[in-house]
BAMILO-468101 format. One record per residue: x, y, z of N, C-alpha, C in turn; residue in one letter; residue number from 1. Coordinates in steps of 0.1 Angstrom, whole numbers, plus 5000, padded with zeros to 4 digits. Atoms other than C-alpha are relative to their C-alpha. Example, Ala and Ser with C-alpha at 12.3 -4.5 7.8 and 13.67 -1.06 7.14 Angstrom:
BEGIN
NODE    n_x    n_y    n_z   ca_x   ca_y   ca_z    c_x    c_y    c_z   r     k
NODE   5009   4988   5000   5123   4955   5078   5009   5012   5000   A     1
NODE   4991   4989   5000   5137   4989   5071   4992   5011   5008   S     2
END
This chain:
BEGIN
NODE    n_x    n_y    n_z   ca_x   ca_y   ca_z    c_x    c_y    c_z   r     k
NODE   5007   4988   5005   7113   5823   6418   5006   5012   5008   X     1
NODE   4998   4988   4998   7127   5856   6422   4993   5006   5011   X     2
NODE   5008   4995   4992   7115   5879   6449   4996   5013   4992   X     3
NODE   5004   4992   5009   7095   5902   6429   5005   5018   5008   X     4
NODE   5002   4983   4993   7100   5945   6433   4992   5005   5006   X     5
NODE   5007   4994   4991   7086   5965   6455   4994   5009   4990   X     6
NODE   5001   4989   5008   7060   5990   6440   5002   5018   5004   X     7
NODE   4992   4986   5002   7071   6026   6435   5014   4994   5002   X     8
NODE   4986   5002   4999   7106   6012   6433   5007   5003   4986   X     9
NODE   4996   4996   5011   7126   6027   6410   5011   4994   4992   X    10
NODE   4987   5002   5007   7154   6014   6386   5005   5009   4994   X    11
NODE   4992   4998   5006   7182   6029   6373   4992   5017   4999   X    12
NODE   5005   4989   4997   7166   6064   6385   4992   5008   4986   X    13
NODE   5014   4995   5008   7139   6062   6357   4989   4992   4999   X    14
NODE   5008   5012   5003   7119   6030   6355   4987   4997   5017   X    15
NODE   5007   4997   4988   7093   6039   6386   4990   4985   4997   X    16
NODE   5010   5008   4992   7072   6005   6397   4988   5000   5000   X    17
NODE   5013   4995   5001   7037   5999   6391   4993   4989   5009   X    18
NODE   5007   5012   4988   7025   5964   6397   5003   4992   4988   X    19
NODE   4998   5009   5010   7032   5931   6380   4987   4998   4992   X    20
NODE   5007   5005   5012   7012   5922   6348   5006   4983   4991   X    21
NODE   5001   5013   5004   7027   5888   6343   5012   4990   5008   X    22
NODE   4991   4998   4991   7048   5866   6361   5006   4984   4996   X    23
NODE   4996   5017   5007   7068   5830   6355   5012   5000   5008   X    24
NODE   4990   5003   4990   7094   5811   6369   5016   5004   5003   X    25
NODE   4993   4991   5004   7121   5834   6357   5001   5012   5008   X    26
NODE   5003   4984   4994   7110   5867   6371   4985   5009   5000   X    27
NODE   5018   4992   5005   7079   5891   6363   5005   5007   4990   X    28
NODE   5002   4987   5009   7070   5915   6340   4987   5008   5008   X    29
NODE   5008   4985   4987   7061   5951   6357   4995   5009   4986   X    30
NODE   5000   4986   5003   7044   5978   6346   5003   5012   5007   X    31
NODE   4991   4988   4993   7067   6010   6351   4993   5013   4992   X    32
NODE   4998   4989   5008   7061   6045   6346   5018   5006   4996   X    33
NODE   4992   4993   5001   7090   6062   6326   5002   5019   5005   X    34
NODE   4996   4984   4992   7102   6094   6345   5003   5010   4991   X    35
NODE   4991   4989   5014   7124   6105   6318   4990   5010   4989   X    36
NODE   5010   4994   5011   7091   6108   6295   4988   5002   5003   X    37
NODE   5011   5000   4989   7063   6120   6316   4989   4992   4992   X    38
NODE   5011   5008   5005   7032   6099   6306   5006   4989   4993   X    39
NODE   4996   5008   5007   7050   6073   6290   5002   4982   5011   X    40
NODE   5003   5010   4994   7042   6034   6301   5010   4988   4992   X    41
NODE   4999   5015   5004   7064   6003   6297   5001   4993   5006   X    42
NODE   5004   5014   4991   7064   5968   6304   5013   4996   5002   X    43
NODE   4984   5005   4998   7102   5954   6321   4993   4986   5002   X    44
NODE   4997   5016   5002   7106   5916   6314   5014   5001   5010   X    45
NODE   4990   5004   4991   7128   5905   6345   5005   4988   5002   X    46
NODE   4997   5013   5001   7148   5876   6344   5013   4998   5009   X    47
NODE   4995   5003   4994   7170   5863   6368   5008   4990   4998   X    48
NODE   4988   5009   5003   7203   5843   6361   4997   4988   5009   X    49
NODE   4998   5013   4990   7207   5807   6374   5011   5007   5013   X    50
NODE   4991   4998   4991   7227   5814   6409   5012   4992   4999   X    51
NODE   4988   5009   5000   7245   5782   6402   5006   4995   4988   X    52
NODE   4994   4999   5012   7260   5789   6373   5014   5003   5001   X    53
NODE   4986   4996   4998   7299   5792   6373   4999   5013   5001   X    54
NODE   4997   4986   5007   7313   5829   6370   5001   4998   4990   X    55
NODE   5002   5003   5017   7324   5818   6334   4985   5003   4994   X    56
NODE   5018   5002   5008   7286   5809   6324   4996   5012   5004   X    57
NODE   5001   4991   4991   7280   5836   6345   5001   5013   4986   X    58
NODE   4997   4990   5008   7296   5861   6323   5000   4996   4985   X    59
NODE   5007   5001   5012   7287   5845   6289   4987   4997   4996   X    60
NODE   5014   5002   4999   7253   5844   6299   4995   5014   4996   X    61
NODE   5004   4990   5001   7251   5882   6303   5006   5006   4989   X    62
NODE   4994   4993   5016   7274   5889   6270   4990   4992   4992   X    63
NODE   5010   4998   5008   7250   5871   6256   4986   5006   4997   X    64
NODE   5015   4996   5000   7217   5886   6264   5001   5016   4998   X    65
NODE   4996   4986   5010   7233   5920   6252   4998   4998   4988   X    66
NODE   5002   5004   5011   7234   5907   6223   4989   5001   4997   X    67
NODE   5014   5002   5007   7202   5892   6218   4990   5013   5006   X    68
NODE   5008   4985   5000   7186   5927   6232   5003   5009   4989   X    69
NODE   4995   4994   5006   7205   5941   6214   4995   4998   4981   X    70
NODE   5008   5001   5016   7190   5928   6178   4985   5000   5007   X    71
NODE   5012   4997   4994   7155   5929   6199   4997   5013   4993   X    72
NODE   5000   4985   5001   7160   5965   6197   5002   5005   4991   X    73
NODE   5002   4993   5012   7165   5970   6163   4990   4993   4996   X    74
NODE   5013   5004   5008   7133   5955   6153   4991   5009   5001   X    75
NODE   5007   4988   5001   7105   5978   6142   4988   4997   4990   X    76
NODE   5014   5009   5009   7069   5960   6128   4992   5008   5007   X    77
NODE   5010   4996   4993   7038   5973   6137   4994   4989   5011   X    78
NODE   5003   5012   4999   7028   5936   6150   5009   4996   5010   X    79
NODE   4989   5003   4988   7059   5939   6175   5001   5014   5012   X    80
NODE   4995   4986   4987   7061   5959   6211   5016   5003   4995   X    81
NODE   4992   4993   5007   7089   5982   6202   5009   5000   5019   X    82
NODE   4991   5008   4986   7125   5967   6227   5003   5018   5003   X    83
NODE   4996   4985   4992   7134   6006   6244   5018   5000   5005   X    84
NODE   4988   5000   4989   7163   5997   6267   5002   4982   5007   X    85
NODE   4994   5014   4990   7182   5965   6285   5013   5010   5010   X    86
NODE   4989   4997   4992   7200   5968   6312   5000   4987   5016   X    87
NODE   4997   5007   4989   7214   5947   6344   5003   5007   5014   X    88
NODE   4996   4998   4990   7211   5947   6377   5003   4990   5009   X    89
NODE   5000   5012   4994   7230   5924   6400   5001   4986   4990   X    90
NODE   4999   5006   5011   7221   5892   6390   4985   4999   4987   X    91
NODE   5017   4999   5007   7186   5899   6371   5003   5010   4987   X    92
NODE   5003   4993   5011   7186   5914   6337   4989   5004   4997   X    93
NODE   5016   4991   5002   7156   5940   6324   5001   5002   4985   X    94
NODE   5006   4996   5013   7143   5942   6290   4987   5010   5001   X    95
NODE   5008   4990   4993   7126   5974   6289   4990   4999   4981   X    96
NODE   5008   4995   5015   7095   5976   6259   4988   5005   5000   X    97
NODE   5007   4988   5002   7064   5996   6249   4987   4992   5005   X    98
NODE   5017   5006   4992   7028   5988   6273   4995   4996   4989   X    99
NODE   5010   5005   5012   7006   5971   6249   4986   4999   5011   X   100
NODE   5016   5005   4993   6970   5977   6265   4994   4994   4995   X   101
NODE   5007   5009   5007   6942   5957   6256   4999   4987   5005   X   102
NODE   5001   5016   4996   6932   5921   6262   5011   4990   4994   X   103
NODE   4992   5010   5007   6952   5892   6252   4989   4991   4994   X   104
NODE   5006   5008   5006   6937   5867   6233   4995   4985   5003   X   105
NODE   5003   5007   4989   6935   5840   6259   4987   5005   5011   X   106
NODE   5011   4991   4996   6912   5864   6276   4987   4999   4993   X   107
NODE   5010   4997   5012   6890   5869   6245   4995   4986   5000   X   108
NODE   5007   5013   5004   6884   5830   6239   4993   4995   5015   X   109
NODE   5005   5004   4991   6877   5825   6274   4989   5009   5006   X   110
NODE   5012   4990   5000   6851   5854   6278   4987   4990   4990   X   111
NODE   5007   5006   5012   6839   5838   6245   4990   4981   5006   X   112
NODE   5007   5009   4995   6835   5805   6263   4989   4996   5011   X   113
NODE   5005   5000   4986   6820   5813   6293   4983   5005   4992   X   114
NODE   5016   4997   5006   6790   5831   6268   4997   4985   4994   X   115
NODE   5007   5013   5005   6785   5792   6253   5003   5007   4984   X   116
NODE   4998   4997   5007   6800   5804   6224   5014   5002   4989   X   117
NODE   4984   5001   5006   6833   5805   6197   5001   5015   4991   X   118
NODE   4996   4988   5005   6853   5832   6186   4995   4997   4984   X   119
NODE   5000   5002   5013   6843   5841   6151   5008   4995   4990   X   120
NODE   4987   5010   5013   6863   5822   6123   5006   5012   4996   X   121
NODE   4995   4987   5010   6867   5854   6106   5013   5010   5012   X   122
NODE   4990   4989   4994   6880   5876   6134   5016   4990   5006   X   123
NODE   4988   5011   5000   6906   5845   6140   5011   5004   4990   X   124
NODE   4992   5000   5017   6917   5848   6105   5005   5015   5000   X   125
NODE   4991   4988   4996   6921   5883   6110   5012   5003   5006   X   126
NODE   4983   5002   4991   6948   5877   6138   5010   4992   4991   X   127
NODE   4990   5006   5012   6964   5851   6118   5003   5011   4993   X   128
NODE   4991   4994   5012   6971   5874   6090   5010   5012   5006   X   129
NODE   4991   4996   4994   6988   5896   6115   5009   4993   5002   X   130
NODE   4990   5010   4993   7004   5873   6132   5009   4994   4990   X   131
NODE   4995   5009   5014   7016   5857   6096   5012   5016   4998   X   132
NODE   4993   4985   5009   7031   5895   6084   5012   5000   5020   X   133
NODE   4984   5001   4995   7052   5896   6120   5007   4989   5000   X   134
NODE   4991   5011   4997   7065   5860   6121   5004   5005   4986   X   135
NODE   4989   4997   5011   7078   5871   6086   5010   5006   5000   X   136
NODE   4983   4987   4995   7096   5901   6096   5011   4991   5005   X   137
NODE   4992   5009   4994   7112   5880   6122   5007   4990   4994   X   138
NODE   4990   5016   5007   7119   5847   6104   5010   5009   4990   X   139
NODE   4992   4990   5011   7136   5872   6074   5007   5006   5009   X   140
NODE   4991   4999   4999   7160   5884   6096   5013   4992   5000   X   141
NODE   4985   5010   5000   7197   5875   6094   5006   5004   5009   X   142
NODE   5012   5010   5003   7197   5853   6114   4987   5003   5002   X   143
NODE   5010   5002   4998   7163   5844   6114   4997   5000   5015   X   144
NODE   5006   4998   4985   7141   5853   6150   4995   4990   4999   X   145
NODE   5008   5000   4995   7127   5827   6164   4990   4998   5013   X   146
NODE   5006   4996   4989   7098   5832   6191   5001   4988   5009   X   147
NODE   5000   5013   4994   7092   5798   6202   4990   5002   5013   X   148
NODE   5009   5001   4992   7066   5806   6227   4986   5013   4996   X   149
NODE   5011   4993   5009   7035   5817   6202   4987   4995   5012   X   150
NODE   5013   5003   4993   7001   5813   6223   4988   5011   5003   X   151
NODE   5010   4991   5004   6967   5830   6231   5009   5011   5008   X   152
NODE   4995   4993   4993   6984   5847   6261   5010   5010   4995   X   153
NODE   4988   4987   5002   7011   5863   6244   4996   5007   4987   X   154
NODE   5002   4996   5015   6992   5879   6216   4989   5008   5005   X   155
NODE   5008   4991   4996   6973   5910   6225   4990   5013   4991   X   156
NODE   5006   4988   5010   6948   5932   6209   4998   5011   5004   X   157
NODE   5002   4988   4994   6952   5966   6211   4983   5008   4999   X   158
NODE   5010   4992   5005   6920   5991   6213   4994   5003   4981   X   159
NODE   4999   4994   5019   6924   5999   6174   5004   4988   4991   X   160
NODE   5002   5012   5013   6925   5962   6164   5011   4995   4996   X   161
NODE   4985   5002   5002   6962   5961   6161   5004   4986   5007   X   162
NODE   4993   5009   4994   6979   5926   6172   5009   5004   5002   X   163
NODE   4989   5004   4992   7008   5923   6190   5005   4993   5010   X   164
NODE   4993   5012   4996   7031   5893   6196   5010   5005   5010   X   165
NODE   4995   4995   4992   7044   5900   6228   5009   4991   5006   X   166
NODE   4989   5005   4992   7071   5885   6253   5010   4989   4992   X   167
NODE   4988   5002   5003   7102   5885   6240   5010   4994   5006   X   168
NODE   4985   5002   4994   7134   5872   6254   5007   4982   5004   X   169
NODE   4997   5007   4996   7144   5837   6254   5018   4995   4994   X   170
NODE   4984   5002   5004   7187   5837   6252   5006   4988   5002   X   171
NODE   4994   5013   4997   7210   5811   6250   5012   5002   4997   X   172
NODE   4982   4999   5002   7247   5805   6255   5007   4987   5002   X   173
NODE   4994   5013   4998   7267   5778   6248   5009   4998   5003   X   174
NODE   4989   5004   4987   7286   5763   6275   5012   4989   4991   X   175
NODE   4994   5006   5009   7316   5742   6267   4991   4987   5000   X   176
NODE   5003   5011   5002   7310   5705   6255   4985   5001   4992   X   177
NODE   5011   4998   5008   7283   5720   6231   4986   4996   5003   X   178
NODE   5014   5000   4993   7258   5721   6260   4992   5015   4997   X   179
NODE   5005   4988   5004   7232   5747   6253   4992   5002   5015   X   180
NODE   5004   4996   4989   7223   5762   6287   4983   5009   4999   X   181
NODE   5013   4993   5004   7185   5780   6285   5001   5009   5014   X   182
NODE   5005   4992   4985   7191   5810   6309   4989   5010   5000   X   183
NODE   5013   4991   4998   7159   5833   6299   4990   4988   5000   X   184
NODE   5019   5002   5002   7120   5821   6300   5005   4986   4997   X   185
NODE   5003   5020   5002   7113   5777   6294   5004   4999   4987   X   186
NODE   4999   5001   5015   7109   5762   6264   4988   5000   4993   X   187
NODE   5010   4999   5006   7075   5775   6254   4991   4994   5011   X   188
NODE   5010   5009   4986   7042   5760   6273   4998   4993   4989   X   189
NODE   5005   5011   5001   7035   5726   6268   4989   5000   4989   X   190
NODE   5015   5007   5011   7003   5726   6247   5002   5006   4991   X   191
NODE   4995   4992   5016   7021   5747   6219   5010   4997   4996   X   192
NODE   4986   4997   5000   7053   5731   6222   5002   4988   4988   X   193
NODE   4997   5011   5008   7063   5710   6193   5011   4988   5007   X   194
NODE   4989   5010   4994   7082   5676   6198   5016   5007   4999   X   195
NODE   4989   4991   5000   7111   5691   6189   5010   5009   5012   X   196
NODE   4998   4990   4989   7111   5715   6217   5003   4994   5012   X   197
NODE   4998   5004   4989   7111   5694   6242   5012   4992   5005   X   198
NODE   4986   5001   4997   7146   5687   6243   5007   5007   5006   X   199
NODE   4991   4985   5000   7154   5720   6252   5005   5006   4990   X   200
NODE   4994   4993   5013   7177   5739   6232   5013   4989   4995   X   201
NODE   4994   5016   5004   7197   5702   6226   4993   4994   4992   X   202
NODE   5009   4992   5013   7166   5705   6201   5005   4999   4988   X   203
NODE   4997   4988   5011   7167   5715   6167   4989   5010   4996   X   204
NODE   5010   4995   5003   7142   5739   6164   5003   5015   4997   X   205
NODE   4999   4990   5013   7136   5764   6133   4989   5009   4998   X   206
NODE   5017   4994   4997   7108   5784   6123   4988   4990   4999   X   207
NODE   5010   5014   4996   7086   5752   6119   4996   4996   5009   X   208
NODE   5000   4999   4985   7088   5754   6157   4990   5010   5000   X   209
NODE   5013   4990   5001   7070   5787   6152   4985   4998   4995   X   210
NODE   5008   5005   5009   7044   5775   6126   4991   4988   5009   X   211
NODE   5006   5010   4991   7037   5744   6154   4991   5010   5005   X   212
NODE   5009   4993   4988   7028   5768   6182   4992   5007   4990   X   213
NODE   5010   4988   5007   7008   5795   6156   4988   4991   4999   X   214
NODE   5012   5015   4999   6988   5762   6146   4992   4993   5014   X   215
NODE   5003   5008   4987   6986   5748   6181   4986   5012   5005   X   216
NODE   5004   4983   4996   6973   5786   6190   4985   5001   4992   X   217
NODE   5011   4998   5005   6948   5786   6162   4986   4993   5002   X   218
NODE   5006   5015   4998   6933   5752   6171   4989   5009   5011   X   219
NODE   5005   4994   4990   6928   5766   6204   4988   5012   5004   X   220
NODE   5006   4991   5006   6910   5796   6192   4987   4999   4998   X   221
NODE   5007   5003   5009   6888   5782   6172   4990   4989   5004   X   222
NODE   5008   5007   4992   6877   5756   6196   4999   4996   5011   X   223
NODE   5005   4999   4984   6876   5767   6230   5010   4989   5007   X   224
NODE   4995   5008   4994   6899   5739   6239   5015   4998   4994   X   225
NODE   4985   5004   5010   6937   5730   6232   5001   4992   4996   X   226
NODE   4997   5013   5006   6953   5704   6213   5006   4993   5010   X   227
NODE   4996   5005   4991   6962   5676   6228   5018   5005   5002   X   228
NODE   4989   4995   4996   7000   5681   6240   5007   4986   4987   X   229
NODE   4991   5006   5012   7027   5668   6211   5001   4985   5008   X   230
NODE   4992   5014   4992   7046   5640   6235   4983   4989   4997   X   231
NODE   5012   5010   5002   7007   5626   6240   4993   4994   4988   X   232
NODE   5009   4997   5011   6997   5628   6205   5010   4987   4993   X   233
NODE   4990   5003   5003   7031   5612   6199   4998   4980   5002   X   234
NODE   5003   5015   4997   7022   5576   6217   4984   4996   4994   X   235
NODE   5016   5004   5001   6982   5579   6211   4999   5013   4985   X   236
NODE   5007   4994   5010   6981   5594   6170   4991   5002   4999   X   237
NODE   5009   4997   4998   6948   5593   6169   4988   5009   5013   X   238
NODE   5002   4991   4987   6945   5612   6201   4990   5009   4998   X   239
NODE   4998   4988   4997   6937   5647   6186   4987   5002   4988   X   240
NODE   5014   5001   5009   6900   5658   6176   5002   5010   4991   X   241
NODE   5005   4993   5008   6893   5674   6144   4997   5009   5005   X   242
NODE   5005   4987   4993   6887   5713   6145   4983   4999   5002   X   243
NODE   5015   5000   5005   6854   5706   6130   4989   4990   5012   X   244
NODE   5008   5003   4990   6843   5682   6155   4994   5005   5011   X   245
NODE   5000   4988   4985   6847   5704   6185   4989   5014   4994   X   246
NODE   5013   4991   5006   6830   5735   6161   4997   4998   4987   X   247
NODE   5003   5007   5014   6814   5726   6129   5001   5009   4990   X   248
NODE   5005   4989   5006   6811   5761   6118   5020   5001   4988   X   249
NODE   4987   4998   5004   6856   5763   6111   4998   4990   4985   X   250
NODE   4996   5001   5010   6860   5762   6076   5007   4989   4991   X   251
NODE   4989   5008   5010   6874   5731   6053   5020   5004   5003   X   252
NODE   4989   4994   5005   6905   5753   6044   5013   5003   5013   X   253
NODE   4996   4995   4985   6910   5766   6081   5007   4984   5003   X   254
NODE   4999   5015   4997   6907   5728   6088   5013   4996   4996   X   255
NODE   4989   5008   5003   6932   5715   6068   5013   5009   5002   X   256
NODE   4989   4992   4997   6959   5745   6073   5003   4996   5013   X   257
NODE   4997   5003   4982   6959   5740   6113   5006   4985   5002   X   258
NODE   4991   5014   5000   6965   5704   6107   5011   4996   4998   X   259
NODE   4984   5003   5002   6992   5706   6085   5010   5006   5009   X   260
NODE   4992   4998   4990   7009   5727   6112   5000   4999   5009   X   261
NODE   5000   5009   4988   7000   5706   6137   5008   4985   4997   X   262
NODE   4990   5009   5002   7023   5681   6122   5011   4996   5008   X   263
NODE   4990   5002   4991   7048   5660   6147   5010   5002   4990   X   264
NODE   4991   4994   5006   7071   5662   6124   5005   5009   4995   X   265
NODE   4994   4987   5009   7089   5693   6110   4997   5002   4988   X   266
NODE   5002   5000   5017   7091   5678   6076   4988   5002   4995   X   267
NODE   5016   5003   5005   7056   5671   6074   4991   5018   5000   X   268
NODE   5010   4992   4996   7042   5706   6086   5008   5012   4986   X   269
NODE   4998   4986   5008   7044   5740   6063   5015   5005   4999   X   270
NODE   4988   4992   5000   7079   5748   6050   5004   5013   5008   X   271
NODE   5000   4987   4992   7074   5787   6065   4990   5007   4995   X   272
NODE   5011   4993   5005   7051   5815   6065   4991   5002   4990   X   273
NODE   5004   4998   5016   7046   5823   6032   4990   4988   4997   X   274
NODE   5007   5011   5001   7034   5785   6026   4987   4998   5011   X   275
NODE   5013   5001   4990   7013   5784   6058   4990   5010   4998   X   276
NODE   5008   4991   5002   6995   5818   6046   4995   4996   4989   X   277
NODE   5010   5002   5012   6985   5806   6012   4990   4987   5006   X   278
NODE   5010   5011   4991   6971   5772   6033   4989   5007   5005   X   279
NODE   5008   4990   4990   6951   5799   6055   4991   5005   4989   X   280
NODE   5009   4990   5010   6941   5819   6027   5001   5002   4989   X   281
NODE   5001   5008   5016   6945   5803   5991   5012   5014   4993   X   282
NODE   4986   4991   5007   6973   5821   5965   4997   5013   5000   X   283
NODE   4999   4986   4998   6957   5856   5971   5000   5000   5013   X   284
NODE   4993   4996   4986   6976   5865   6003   4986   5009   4999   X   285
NODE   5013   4983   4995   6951   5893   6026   5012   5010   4999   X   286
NODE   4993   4986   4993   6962   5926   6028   5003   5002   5017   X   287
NODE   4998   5001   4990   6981   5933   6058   4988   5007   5004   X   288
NODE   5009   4991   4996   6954   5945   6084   5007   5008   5012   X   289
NODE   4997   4993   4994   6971   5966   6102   5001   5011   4990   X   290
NODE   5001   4983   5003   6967   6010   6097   5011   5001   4988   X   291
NODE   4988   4995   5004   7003   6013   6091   5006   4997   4991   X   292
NODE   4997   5007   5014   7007   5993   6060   4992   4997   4992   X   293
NODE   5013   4998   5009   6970   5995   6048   4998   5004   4988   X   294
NODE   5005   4993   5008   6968   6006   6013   4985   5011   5000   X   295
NODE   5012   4984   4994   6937   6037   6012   4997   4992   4985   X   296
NODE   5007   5007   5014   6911   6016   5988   4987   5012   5000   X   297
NODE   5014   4996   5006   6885   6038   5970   4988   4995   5000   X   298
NODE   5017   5013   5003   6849   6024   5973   5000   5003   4984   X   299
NODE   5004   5000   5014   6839   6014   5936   4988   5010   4999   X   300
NODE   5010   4991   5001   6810   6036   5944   5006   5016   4995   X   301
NODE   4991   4992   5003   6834   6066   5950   5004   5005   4988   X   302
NODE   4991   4997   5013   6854   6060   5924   4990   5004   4986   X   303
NODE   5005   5001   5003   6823   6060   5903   4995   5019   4995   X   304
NODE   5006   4990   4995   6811   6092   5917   5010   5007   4994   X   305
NODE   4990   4997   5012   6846   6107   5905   5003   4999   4990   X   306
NODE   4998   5000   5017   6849   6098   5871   4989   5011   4993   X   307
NODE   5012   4995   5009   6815   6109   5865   5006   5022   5003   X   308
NODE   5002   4989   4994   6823   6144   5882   5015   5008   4987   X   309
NODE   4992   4992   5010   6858   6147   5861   4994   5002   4989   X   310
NODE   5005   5003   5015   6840   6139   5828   4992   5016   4997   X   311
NODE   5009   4987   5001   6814   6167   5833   5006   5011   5002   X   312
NODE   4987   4993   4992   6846   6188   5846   5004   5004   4983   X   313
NODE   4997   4998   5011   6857   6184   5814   4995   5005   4989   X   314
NODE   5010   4991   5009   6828   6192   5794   5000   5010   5002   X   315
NODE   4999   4987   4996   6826   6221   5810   5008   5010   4993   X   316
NODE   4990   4991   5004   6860   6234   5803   4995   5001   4986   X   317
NODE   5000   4999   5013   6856   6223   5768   4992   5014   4996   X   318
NODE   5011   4992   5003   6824   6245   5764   5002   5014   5004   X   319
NODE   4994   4986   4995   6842   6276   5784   5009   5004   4990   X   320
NODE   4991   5002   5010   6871   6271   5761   4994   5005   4981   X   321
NODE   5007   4999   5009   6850   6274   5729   4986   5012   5001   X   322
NODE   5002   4989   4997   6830   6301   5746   5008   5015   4999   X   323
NODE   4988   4998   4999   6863   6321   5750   5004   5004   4987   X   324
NODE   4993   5004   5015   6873   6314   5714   4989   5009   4991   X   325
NODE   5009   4993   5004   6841   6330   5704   4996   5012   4998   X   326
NODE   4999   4984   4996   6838   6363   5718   5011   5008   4994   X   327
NODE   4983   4995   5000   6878   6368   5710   4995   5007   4982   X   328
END
């Protein structure tokens, strides 16, 4: 583990030191004020290179994680903290992105539990349909993003109801003999991780990998407890309790979506998004709920209220019109 920064310590004579906000075996994540932009707050993800890594690895470790900041940084969802800046120092690389206040959603269920109580199905479903609209963005890139470490903790709700899938950065570079070295962040946490995953990145894991953890995540959600861990579920199938046992209230539909993407196998679970959202929420997709892509719906009442108001609008003229015509 890293020796974390000192606070008020500054980087790169703008990135001023606040206090960590998360921390792993990797490095931390700080919150910094930006100098450059007075009142402006982001969060630096710090990650620290293996020491014992050749110079070679060495230096296609850090050509790669240009890279992958580097497509970070052109991403632009509402549903995604927005990447700012990368930069290195030494041997520790910084990924610089935008404060997300707000609770996490790990937070929220455990509040929830402590009242003797479960998050509502609905406001669940809500997140989901976020969470569904950025894993799309992402998977639809070319290549395809993916996160590979989906859980309550990295999924934050802002003040205004906005999700956001937070901590980004797990790079990888392939050493010779078509070893795949993992020099950012693990390989996900354990109770989200599909079998798959747990190879490392000697793995194959695709967005189905995603769709595990989202599932794993919702389970969790929805019943105060996690699923059992893949590997265990793996020797003991029958292991892994029904949503509905744990809360009775989760939905059929809910029910059977979370399962199918709780599938050990790849094949077995949700092709991608798209298929996992209709499971969630039958062939009429929701409307994104996020502001920034909201359609502006009329109440039927409204709209009511307007028609009637043109109509008489119109009479009117008519009757002015034919007034007009009269006099002349």
């Amino acid at each position: 583990m890293p020796v974390p920064l000192k606070t008020r310590e500054v980087l790169r004579g703008r990135y001023q030191i606040q206090r960590i906000i998360g921390q792993g075996g990797m490095g931390c994540i700080y919150l910094a004020d930006d100098l450059r932009l007075e009142g402006r707050q982001c969060a630096l993800k710090e990650v620290e290179m293996d020491r014992s890594l050749s110079a070679d690895l060495m230096r296609q470790a850090r050509e790669q994680f240009m890279r992958e900041a580097t497509v970070l940084a052109r991403l632009d969802h509402p549903n995604l903290p927005k990447v700012s800046d990368f930069f290195s120092i030494g041997n520790r690389d910084y990924l610089v992105m935008d404060f997300v206040p707000g609770k996490d959603l790990r937070t929220l269920m455990l509040e929830a539990k402590q009242a003797n109580r479960f998050l509502p199905e609905t406001d669940v479903l809500n997140w989901a349909s976020q969470l569904c609209d950025a894993l799309l963005y992402l998977h639809n890139q070319t290549p395809p993003i993916v996160h590979r470490d989906i859980k309550p903790s990295n999924l934050k709700l802002t003040p205004s109801g906005i999700l956001k899938l937070v901590d980004f950065g797990l790079v990888k570079v392939l050493a010779p003999g078509e070893v795949t070295i993992t020099i950012l962040q693990g390989q996900g946490t354990a109770l989200y991780t599909p079998l798959e995953q747990y190879g490392g990145d000697t793995g194959h894991t695709d967005i189905r990998s995603d769709i595990y953890a989202f599932s794993a995540t919702l389970y969790h959600l929805l019943t105060n407890q996690p699923p059992v861990v893949a590997r265990e579920r793996f020797l003991n199938p029958d292991s892994l309790p029904l949503p509905t046992q744990i809360n009775p209230s989760v939905s059929t539909r809910t029910e059977r979506a979370v399962l199918a993407g709780l599938n050990l196998h790849p094949n077995d679970r949700p092709e991608n998004v798209e298929k996992f959202r209709e499971m969630l929420f039958g062939s009429a997709a929701p409307m994104p709920t996020h502001p920034l892509t909201r359609p502006v719906v009329v109440p039927s009442a409204l709209r009511k209220t307007t028609e009637q108001v043109l109509l008489w609008s119109a009479v009117a003229l008519t009757a002015l019109s034919l007034l007009v015509t009269l006099l002349q």
